[in-house]
C-alpha positions in Angstrom: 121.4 136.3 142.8 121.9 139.6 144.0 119.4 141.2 146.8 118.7 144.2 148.3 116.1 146.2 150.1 115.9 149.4 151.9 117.9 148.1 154.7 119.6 145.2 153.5 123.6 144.7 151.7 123.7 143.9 148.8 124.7 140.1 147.5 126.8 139.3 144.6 125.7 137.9 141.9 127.0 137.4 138.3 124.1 139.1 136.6 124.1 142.2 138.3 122.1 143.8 141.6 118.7 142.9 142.1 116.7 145.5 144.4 113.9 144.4 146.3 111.9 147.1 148.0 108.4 147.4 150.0 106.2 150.4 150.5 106.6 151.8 153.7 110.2 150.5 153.6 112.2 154.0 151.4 112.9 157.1 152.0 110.0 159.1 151.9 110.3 162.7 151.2 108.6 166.2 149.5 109.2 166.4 145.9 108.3 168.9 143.3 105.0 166.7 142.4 104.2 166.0 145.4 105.6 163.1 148.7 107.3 160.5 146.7 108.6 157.2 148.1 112.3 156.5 146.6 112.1 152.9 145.7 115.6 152.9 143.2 117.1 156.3 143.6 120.5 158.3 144.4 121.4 156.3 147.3 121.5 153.0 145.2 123.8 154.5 142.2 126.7 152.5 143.3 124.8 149.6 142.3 124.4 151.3 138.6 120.8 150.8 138.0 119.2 151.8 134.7 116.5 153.7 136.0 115.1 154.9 139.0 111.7 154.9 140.4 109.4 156.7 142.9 106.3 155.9 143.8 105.1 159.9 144.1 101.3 161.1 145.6 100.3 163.9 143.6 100.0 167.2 145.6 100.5 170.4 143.3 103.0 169.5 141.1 105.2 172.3 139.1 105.7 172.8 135.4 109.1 171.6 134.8 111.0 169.6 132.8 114.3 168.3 132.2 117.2 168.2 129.7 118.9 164.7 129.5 116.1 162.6 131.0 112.9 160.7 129.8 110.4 160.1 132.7 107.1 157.3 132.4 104.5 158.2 134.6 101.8 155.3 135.1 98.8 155.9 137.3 97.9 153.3 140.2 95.7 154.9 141.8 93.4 157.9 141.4 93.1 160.0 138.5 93.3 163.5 137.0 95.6 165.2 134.1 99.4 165.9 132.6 100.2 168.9 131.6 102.8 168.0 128.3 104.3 171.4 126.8 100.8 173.2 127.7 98.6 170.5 126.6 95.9 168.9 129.4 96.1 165.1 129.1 93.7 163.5 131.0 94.6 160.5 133.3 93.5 157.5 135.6 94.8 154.3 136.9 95.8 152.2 134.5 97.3 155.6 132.2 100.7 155.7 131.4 102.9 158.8 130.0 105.9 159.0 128.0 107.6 162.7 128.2 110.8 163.0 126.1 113.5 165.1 127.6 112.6 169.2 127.4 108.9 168.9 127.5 107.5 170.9 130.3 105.2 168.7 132.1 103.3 169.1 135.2 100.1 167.4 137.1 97.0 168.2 138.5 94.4 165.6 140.6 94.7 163.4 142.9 96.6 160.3 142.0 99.4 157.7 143.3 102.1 157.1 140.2 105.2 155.3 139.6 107.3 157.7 138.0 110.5 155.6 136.1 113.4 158.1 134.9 115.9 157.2 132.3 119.2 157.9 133.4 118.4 159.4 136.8 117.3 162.2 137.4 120.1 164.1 139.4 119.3 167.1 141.2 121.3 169.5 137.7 118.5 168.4 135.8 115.4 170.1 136.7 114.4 173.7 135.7 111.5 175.4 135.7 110.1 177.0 132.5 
């Protein structure tokens, strides 16, 4: 079984890596939606994940959207509304979103969400409407 958190190498293992990480324990920075924690992001892609995820805090997020990636967004804590291609969604812990590449999304409240994006999301795929 392969391991790895924040801080630790990884370990071998037949199956593939297995990450293991803890809040307070990432890289914590400011994102376009808001402070996000990156709990599988760029500086694991040697380890070829599928996906990566960020825990982000809402905070005056911008319309964007992106190209070659899908993103989830499910709420854990708080609640208010996604913006999908000018459409108000509302949402609350519990809520999760699906938005297909090109869909110009955005949010507005105050809420804690685990944002999942299939491939990653590299830095050549965001724009802004």
């Amino acid at each position: 079984m392969e391991a790895t958190s924040a801080s630790a190498s990884p370990i071998p293992t037949s199956t593939g890596p297995l990450l293991v990480r803890h809040q307070g324990h990432t890289p914590r920075e400011r994102s376009t939606c808001g402070w996000r924690d990156r709990l599988i992001s760029r500086e694991d892609a040697a380890l070829s994940p599928a996906a990566w995820a960020h825990a982000v805090d809402i905070d005056g997020a911008k319309l964007h959207y992106h190209k070659r990636s899908t993103e989830l967004y499910y709420v854990l804590e708080g609640s208010g509304s996604v913006l999908l291609d000018g459409v108000e969604q509302e949402v609350h812990a519990g809520s999760l979103v699906h938005i297909p590449p090109g869909v110009v999304h955005g949010a507005r409240g105050r809420m804690r969400v685990l944002v999942v994006g299939i491939p990653d999301i590299a830095e050549d795929d965001y724009f802004e409407p």
